[in-house]
C-alpha positions as CSV (number, residue, x, y, z in Angstrom):
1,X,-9.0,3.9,35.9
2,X,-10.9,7.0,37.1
3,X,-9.1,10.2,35.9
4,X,-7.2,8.3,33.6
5,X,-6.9,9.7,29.7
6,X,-8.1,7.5,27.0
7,X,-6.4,7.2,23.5
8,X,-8.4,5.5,21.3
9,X,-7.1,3.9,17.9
10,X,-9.3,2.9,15.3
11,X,-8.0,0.7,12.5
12,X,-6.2,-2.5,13.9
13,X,-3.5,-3.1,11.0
14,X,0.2,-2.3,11.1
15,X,-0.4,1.3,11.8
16,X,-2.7,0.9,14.4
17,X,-0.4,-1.2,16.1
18,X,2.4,1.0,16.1
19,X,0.5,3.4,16.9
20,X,-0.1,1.7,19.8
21,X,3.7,0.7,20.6
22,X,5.1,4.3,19.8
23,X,2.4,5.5,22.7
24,X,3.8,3.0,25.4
25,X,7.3,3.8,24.1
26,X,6.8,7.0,24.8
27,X,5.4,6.7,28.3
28,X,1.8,7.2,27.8
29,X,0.4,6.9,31.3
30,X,-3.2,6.6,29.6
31,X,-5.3,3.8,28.8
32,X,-5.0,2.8,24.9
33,X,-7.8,0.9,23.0
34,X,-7.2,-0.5,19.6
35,X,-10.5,-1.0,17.6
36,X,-10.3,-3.4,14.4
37,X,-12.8,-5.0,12.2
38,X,-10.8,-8.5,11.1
39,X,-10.5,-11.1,14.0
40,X,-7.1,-11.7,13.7
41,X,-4.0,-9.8,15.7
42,X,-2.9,-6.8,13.6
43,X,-0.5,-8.2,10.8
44,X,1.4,-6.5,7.6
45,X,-0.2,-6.9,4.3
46,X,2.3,-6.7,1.5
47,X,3.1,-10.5,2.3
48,X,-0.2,-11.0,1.5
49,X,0.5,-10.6,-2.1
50,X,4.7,-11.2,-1.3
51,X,6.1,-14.2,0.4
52,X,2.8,-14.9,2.1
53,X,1.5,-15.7,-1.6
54,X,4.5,-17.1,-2.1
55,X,4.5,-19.9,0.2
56,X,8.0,-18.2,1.8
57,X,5.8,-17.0,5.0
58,X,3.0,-17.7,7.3
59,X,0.7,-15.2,8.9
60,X,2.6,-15.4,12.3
61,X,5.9,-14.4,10.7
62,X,4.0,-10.5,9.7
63,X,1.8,-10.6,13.1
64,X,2.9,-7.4,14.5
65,X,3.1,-8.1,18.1
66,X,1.5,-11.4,19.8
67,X,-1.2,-11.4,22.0
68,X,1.2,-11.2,25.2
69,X,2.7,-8.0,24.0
70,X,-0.5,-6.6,23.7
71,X,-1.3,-7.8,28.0
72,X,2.1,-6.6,28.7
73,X,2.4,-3.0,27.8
74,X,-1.1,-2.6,28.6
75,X,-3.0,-2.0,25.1
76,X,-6.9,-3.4,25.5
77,X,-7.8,-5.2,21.7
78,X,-11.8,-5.4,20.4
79,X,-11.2,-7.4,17.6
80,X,-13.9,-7.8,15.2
81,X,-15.5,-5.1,15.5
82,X,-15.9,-2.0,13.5
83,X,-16.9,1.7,14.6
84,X,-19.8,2.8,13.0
85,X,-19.9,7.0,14.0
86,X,-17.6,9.5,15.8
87,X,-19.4,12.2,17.6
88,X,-15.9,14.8,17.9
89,X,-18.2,17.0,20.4
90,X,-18.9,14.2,22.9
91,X,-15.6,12.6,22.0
92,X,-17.3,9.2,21.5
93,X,-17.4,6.4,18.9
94,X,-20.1,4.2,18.3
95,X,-20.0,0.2,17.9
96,X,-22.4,-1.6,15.9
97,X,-24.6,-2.5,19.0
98,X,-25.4,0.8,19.3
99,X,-22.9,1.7,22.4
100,X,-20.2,4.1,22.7
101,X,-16.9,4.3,24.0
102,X,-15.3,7.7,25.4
103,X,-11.9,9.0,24.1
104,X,-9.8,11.8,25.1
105,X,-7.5,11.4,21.9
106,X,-8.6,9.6,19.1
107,X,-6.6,8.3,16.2
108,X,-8.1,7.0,13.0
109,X,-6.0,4.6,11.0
110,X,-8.8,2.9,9.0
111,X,-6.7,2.0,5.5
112,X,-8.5,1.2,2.4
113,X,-10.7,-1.2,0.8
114,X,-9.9,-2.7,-2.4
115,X,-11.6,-1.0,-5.7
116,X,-14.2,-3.2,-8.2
117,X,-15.1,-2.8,-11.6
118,X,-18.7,-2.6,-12.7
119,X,-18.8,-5.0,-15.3
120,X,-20.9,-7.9,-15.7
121,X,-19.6,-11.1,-13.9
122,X,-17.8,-9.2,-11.2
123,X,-20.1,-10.8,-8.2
124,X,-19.9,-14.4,-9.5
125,X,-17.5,-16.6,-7.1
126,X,-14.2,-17.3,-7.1
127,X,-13.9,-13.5,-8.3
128,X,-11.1,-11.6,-5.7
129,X,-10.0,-8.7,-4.7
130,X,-6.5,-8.5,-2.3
131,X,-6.7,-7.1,1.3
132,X,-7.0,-9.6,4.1
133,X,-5.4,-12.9,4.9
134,X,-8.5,-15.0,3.9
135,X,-8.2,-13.0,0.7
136,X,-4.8,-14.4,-0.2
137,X,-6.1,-17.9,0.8
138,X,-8.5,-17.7,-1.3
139,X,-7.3,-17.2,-4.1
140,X,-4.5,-19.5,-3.6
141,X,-6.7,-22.3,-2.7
142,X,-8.7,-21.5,-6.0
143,X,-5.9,-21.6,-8.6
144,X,-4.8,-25.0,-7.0
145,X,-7.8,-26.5,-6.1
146,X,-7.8,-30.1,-4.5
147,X,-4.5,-31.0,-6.2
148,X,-1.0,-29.9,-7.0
149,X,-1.6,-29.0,-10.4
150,X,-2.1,-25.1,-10.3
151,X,-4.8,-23.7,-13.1
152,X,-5.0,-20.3,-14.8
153,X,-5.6,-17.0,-13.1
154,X,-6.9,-14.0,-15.0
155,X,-5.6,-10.6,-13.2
156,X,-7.5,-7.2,-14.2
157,X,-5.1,-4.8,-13.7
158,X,-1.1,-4.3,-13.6
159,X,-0.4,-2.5,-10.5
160,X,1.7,-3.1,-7.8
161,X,-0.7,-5.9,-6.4
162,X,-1.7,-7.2,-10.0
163,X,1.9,-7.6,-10.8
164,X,2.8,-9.3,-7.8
165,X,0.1,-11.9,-8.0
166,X,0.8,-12.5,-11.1
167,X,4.7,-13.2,-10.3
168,X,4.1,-15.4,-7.5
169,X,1.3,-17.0,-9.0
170,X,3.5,-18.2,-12.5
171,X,6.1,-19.2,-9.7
172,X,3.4,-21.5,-8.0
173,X,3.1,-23.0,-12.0
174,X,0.2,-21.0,-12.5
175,X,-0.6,-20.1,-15.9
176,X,-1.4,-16.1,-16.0
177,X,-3.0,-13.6,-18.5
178,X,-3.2,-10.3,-17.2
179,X,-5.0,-7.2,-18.5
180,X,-4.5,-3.3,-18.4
181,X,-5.9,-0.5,-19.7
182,X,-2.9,1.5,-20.0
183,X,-0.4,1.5,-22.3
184,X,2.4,-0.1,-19.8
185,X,2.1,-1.9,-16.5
186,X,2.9,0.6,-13.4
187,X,2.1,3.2,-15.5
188,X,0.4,5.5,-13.0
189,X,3.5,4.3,-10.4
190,X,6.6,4.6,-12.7
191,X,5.4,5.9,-16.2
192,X,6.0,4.5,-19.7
193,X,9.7,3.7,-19.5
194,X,10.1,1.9,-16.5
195,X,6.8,0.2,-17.0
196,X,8.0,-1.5,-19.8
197,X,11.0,-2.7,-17.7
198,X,8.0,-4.7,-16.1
199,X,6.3,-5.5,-18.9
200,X,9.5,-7.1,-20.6
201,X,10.4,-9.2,-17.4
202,X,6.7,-10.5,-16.9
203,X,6.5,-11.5,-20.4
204,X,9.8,-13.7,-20.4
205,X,8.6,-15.2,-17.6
206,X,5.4,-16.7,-19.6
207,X,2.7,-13.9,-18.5
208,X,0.5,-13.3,-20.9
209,X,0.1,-9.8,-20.5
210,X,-2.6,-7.5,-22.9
211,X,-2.0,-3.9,-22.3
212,X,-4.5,-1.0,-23.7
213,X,-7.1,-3.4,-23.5
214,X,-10.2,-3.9,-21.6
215,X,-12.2,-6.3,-19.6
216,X,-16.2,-6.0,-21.3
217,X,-17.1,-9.5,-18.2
218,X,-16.1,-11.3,-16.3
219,X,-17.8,-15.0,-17.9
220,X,-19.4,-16.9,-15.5
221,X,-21.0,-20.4,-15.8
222,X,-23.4,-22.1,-12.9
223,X,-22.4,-19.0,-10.2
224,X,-18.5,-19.3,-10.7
225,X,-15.9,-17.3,-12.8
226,X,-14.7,-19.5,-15.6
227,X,-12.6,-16.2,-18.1
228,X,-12.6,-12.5,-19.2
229,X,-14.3,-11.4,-22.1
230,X,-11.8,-8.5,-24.0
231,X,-13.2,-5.6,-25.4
232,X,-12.8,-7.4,-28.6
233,X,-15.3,-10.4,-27.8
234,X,-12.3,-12.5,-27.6
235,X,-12.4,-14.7,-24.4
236,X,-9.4,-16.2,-22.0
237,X,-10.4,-19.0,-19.7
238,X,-9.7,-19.2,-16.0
239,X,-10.4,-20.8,-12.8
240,X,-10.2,-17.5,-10.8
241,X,-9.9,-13.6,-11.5
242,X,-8.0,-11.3,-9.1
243,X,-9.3,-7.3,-9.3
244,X,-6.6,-5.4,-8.9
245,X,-7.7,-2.1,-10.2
246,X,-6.1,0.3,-7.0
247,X,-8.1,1.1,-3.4
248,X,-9.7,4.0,-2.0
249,X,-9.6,5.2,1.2
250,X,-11.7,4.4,4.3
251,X,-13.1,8.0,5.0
252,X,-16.3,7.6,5.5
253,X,-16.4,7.8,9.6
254,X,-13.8,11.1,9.1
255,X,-16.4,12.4,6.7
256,X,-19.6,11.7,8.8
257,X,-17.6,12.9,11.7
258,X,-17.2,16.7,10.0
259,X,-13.5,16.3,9.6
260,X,-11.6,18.1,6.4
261,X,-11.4,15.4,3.8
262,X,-10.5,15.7,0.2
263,X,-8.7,12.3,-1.6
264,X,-8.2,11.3,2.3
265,X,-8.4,13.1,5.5
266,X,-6.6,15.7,6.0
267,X,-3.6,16.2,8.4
268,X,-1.2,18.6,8.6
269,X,2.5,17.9,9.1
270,X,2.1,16.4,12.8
271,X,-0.7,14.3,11.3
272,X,-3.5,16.3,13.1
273,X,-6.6,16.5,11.4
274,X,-9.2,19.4,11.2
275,X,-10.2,18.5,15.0
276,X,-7.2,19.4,17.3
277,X,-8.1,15.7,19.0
278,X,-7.9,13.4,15.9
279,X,-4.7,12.3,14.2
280,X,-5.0,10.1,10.9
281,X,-2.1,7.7,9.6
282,X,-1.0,5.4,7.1
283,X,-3.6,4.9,3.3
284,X,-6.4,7.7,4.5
285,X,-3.6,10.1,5.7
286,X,-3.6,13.5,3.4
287,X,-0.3,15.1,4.4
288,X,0.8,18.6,4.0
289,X,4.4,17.4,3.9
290,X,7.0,19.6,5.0
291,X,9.6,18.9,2.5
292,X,7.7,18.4,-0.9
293,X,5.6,21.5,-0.3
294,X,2.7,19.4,-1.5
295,X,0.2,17.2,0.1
296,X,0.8,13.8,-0.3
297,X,-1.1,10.6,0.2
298,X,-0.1,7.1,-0.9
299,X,-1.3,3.8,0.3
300,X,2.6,2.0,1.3
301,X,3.5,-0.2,4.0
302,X,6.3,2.6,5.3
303,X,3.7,5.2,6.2
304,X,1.8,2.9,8.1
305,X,5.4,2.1,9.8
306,X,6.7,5.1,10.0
307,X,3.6,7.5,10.3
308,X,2.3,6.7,13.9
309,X,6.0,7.5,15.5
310,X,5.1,11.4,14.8
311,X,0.9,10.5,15.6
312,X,2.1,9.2,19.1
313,X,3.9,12.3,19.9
314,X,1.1,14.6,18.6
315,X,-1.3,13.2,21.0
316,X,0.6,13.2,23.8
317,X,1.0,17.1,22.8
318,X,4.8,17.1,21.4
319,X,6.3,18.3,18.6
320,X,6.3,16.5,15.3
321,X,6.3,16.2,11.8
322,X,6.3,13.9,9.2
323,X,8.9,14.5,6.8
324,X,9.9,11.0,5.1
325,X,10.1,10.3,1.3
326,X,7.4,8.3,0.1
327,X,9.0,4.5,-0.4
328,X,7.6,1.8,-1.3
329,X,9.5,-2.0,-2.0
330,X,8.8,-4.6,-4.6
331,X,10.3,-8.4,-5.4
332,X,9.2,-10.2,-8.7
333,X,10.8,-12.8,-9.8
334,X,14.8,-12.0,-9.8
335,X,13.7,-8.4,-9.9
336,X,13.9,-7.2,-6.0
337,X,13.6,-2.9,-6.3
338,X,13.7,-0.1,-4.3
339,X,11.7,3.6,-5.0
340,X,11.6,6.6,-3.3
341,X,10.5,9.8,-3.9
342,X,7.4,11.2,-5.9
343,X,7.7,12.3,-9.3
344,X,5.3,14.3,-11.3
345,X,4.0,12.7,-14.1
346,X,5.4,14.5,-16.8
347,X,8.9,14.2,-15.4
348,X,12.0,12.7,-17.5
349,X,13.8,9.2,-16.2
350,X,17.2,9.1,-16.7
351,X,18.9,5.5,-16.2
352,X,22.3,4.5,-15.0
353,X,23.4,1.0,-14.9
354,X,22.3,-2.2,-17.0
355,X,18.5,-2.0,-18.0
356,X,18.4,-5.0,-19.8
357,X,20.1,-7.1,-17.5
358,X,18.3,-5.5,-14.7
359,X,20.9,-4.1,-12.5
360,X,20.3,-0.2,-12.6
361,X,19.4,2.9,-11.3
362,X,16.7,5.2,-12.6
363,X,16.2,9.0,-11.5
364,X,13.0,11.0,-12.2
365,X,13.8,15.1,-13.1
366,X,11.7,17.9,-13.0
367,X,12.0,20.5,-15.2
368,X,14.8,22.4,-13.1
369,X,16.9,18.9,-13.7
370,X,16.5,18.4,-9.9
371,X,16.0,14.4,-9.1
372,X,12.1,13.8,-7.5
373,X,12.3,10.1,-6.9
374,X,14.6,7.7,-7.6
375,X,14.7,4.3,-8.5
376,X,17.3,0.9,-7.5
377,X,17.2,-2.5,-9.3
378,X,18.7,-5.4,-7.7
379,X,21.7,-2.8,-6.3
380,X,21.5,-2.1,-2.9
381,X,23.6,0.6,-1.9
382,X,22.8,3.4,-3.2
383,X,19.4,4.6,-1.2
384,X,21.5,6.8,0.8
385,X,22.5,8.8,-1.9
386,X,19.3,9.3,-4.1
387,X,17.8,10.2,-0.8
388,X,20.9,12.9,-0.5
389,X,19.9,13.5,-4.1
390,X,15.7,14.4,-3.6
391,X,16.8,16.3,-0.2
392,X,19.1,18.9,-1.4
393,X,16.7,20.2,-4.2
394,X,19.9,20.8,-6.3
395,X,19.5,20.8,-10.3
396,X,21.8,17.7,-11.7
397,X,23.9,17.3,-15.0
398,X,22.0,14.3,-16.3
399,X,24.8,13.2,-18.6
400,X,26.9,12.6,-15.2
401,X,24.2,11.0,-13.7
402,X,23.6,8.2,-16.0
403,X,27.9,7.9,-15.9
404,X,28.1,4.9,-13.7
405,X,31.8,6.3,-13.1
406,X,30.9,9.6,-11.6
407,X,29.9,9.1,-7.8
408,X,26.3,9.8,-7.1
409,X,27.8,12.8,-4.6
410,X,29.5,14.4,-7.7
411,X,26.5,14.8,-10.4
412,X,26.0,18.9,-10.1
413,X,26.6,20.5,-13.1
């Protein structure tokens, strides 16, 4: 391999592995070495908390690529195993053992790690948080126990994860309490309105969901998690507690390396970070996007898809730039939805369709009535057109918008 380039990937989840794949699509003649901490081939994690948690999936079916891919298009794996230090001048990393490996492009794809809460309780067992495999089996193999008869599951916080847990978990015949701070679930994600939307359709389903509440402990009896404590003194029983209180990103290497970080490490619109020889994708990934004129960094499954097409190209010293909406997916119970977008959080929703009976469209205006993000509900042909909508940066007539008889192409004032 003398003389040959090396591009080094650190992170060995769905982006690394794309990354990986859009380098060989793309004729890299180099060597490529993809660096991850878990054991296991790099996989997809919303089935973790989806189908996989579900019982619709096994691990195989959101494997990436199997380990004859990897052989075949000539993409070395060091599984279990995580970088400890990048030296940018030497153009090393260092592995736990104290050795280093030699890159002449490096990418850093290193995701996020779940947050806690520091409360009382929180290290007893059969306390989880949701990011790996063993995670999800887990807690799965907590709230079931020996037998068929699933037992209660206490969730702290309603986020995306939270609220998917707690879905799959009442369809697994678990009983569920979940509790949130804020005044709605998805509040931070979708604000008030549309939070209630979730609120509504977790609470028919039997969730017993306490917003504008708060967790004081987590009780614990003999070592092991047995409820919540409220604010209030008041106590729910359980046989496991899920955290799901959001994730922060892994930039701690980027840091200690000297790289610009911020909220995540910052790239510019071909994903290059401050060092002409790093790219970043997917959850740590600041971007200065191109089309919302801001930078933007969210932790969803289609950056970490999409992202390392434009990374790929950037190291092999093309042009690129990442201009997609931020999207993200979600399927509870007979709600399957669809969002796109980023709205500020001030911004007015304006609906179109049936609410209650959860067929609709929801659309988030600035304060130029121009559409930010936009929402679909269990209809699935219209992502075309609130795309078209966000894109153009045209102001809307929001009476015509929420008429389900004036075509989404004819809602300028």
């Amino acid at each position: 391999m003398s003389g040959e380039e090396t591009f080094l990937i650190v992170g060995a989840g769905l982006a690394g592995a794309r990354l990986a794949e859009e380098l060989r699509a793309r004729d890299c003649p180099g060597r490529i070495l993809l660096i991850g901490a878990e054991e296991h081939l790099p996989y997809e994690r919303p089935p973790l908390s989806k189908d996989y948690f579900a019982g619709r999936k096994q691990l195989a079916d959101f494997t990436v690529h199997d380990g004859d891919w990897y052989r075949d298009h000539r993409v070395e794996l060091l599984l279990g195993t995580k970088v400890t230090a990048i030296d940018p001048a030497a153009h090393t990393v260092t592995l736990p053992d104290g050795s280093t490996l030699r890159y002449d492009k490096l990418a850093l794809a290193t995701g996020s790690t779940p947050r806690t809460v520091p409360i009382p309780g929180a290290d007893a067992e059969r306390v989880y948080v949701m990011r790996t495999v063993e995670d999800s089996d887990a807690l799965l193999a907590a709230i079931h126990g020996e037998t068929d008869h699933a037992g209660w599951l206490a969730v702290i916080g309603a986020g995306w994860i939270g609220m998917e847990i707690a879905a799959n978990a009442r369809g697994r015949g678990a009983g569920v309490v979940v509790a949130e701070s804020a005044k709605q679930p998805l509040l931070g994600a979708l604000g008030e309105e549309m939070g209630a939307v979730f609120a509504d359709l977790h609470r028919a389903h039997g969730v017993d969901l306490r917003t504008s509440t708060s967790v004081r402990e987590i009780v614990a009896y003999d070592g092991r998690a047995s409820g919540i404590r409220f604010g209030d003194g008041s106590v729910v029983p359980a046989d496991a507690v899920l955290v799901a209180v959001g994730a922060q990103p892994n930039i701690d290497l980027a840091r200690d390396a000297g790289l610009a970080v911020d909220d995540g490490v910052l790239v510019d619109a071909s994903l290059r970070t401050s060092d002409p020889d790093i790219v970043a994708v997917g959850d740590i990934a600041s971007v200065d996007h191109p089309l919302l004129r801001s930078r933007v960094r969210v932790e969803h499954w289609a950056n970490a898809l999409n992202q390392p097409a434009v990374a790929a190209a950037t190291m092999l010293g093309r042009e690129a730039a990442y201009d997609r909406l931020p999207y993200f997916f979600t399927d509870q119970y007979d709600l399957g939805m669809e969002y796109v977008g980023l709205a500020p959080p001030d911004a007015r929703v304006v609906t179109r369709g049936d609410v209650t009976g959860l067929q609709f469209l929801a659309f988030w205006l600035d304060d130029e009535h121009r559409v930010r993000a936009g929402m679909n509900v269990n209809i699935w042909d219209a992502g075309d057109d609130i795309r078209a909508l966000i894109t153009s940066g045209r102001p809307v007539d929001a009476d015509r918008l929420a008429d389900t008889t004036v075509p989404l192409s004819d809602v300028a004032p």
